[in-house]
N, C-alpha and C positions, 0 to 999 in steps of 0.2 A: 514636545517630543512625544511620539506614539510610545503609549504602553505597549507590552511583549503580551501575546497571545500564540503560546504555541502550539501550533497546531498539525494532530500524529493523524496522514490519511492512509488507512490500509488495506491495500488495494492484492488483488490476486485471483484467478482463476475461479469458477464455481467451485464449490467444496471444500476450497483450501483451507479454511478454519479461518476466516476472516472474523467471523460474528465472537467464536469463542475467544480470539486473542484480544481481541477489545474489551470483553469481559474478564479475562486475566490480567491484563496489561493493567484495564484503569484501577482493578484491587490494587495492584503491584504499586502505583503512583498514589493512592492511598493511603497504604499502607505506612511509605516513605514520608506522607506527611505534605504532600501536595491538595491542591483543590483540583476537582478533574469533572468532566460531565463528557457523557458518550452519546454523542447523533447519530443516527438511522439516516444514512441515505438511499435506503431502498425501497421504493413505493410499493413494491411488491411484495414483499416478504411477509410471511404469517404468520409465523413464530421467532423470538429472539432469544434467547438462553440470558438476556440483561434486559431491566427497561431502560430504555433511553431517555435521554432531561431532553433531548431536543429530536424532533421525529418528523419528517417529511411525510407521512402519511397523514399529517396533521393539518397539511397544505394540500395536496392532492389526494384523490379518491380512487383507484384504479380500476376499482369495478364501475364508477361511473363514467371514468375514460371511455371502457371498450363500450359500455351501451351507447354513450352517446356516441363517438365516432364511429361504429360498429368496425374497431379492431380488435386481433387478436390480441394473446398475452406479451409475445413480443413488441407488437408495432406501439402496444397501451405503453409499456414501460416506456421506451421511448420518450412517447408525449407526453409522459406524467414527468420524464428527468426536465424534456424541453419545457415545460410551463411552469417546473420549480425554478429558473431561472428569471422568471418574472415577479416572483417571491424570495430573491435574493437578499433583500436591503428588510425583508420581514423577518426572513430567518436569522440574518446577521443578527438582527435588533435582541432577536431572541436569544443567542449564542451569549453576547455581551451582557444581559441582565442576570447572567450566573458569575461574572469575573472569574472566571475560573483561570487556574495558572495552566492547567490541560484540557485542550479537545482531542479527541477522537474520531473520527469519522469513518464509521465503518461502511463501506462503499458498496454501492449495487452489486449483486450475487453475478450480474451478465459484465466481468471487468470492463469492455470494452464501450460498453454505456456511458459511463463515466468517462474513461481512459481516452476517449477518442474522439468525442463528436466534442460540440462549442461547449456543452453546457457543462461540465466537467474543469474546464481551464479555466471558466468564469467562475467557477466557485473557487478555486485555487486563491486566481487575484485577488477575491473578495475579501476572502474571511481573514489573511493573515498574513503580514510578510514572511513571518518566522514561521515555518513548517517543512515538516520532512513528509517522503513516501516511504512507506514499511512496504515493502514489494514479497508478497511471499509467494517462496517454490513452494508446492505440493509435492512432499517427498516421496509420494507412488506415484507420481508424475513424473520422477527425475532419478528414474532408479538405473537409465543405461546412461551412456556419455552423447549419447544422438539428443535422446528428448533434455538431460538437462542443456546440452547448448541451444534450444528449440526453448528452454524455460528461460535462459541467458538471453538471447534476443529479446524474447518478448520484455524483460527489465529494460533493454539496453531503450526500446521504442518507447518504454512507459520515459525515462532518461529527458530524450528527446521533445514528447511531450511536453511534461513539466519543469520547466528549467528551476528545481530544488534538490537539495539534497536528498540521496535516497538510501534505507539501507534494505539490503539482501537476506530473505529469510528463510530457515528449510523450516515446513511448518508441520505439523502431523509428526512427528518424531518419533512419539510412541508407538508408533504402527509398523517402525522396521527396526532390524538390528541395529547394534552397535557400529560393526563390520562396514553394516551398509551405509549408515550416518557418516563413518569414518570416512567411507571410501568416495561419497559426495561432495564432501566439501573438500578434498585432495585437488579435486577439480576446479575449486576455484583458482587453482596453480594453471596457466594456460599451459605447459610444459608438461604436467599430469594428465590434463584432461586432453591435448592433442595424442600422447601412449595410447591412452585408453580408447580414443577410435581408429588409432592404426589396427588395434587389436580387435576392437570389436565391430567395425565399419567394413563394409567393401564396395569398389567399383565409385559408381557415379554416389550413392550415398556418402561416399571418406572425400570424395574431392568434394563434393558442395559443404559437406560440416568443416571439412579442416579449413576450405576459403572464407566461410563465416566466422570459423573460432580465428581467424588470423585478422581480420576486419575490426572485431570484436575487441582482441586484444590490442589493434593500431590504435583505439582510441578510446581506452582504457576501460573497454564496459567489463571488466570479469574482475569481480572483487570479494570481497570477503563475504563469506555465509555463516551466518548465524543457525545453527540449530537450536530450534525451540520445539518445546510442547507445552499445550495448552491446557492437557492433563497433568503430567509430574511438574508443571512449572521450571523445566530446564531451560536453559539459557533464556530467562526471563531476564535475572539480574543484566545478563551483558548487552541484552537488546536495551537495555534502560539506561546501561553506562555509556553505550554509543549515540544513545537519543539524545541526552543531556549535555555530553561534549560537543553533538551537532547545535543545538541550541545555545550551549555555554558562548560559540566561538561566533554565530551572528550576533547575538548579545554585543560581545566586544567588535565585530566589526560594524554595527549600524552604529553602538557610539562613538565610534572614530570617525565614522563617515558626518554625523551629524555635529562633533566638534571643528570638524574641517569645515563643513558647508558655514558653519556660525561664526567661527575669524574671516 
C-alpha cells in the first residue's frame, strides 16, 4: 500500500498572495506538529518571502532559456515549466527524500502556466494521489458581483482541469473592510450573488453574468469561501480544518478502496 503524501497546490491569479500563504500556511502545519517542506514552482521568480526545501530553479536556468532560445520573459517561462517536466521523476525523488506529512507547492506567479498547458497536470499525476487545490480569490479582484462571478469561473475551469479536490479562498483580506469581506462571501449564496447583479449589472452585461452564474450554479461550481489573511493570520485555522477533513476522508476512502481490491 502507498504511503499518503499530501499534497496543498496553490494556485491564483498574479499577486494574489500565493507565495505569502505558503509561508503562513506551512508555519501554521508546524506549528500543529506536522512535518511540512514548501516547493517553488516558479522558474522565474526572484525573490520568496520563505526558502523553499525543494526549488525548480535548481533544475532550470531562466536566464539561460531566453539566451539560448533568444526568447522573451514570457515565451522563457514557458520552456522552463515544459522542460521541468522532463525532470519530473528528479524532483519527485527529491520531494520524497524529506518524508514529509506536507507539500506545498506554490505555483507560477503567470496561474495559467501551470493551470492549463500539459505540464501542470503531469505534475498533479506525479507527485501525489492525495492532494487538493487552494484556488485563491484576490479580494480587490472581487469587490463587485460581475468580477467575482469572473473570479468563480475561472475556479469553476481550474475544477475541470484538475479532477481533485479544491477549496475556495478570499485572499488579501486585510486590505478591505469588514463590510466588504462580509459582503463577498454572501455571494457564495447563488441567490445572493444573482440580487446583487440585478442591482449592480445592466443590459447585455446581467444577461451574460446571470447565464454563467446559472451554469455555474447547474453544476455545483459556487461554494464556500474562505477569508484569509496572510498578514493577521484570519481564517488560517479553518482553511486547515477543511484541508485536513479533505485529506482525513481520502485517507478512508483509498483504504476502502484497497481492502476491496485485496478480498
Amino acid at each position: 500500500m502507498e504511503p499518503y503524501s499530501n499534497v496543498i497546490y496553490i494556485l491564483g491569479t498574479a499577486g494574489s498572495g500565493k507565495s505569502a500563504l505558503t509561508m503562513k500556511f506551512s508555519e501554521w502545519l508546524y506549528d500543529a506538529g506536522w512535518s511540512v517542506i514548501r516547493m517553488n514552482m516558479d522558474p522565474g521568480v526572484r525573490q520568496l518571502p520563505y526558502t523553499p526545501d525543494v526549488d525548480v530553479r535548481d533544475y532550470v536556468n531562466l536566464d539561460q532559456i531566453i539566451e539560448q532560445y533568444e526568447l522573451g520573459p514570457n515565451g522563457a517561462l514557458i520552456a522552463a515549466t515544459d522542460i521541468l517536466v522532463t525532470k519530473i521523476d528528479d524532483i519527485k525523488q527529491e520531494i520524497e527524500s524529506f518524508d514529509a506529512d506536507y507539500i506545498i507547492v506554490d505555483t507560477v506567479g503567470q496561474m495559467e502556466v501551470f493551470a492549463y498547458r500539459s505540464s501542470g497536470l503531469l505534475f498533479v499525476t506525479a507527485l501525489s494521489k492525495s492532494s487538493v487545490v487552494v484556488h485563491l480569490i484576490d479580494s480587490l479582484l472581487a469587490k463587485t458581483p460581475a468580477s467575482f462571478v469572473s473570479m468563480v469561473l475561472l475556479g469553476a475551469s481550474l475544477k475541470v482541469r484538475f479532477p481533485i479536490p479544491q477549496i475556495t479562498v478570499l485572499s488579501k483580506t486585510d486590505l478591505i473592510s469588514e463590510d466588504e469581506i462580509e459582503r463577498i462571501c454572501k455571494w457564495s449564496n447563488p441567490e445572493f450573488l444573482a440580487d446583487a447583479l440585478e442591482i449592480a449589472t445592466r443590459g447585455l452585461q446581467r444577461e451574460l453574468n446571470v447565464t454563467l452564474l446559472n451554469a455555474l450554479k447547474m453544476q455545483g461550481y459556487i461554494g464556500e469561501v474562505i477569508p484569509v489573511s496572510s498578514v493577521t493570520m484570519k481564517g488560517i485555522d479553518a482553511l486547515g480544518g477543511d484541508i485536513e477533513n479533505i485529506f482525513n476522508k481520502h485517507k478512508w476512502d483509498s483504504e476502502e478502496s484497497y481492502r476491496w481490491e485485496s478480498e
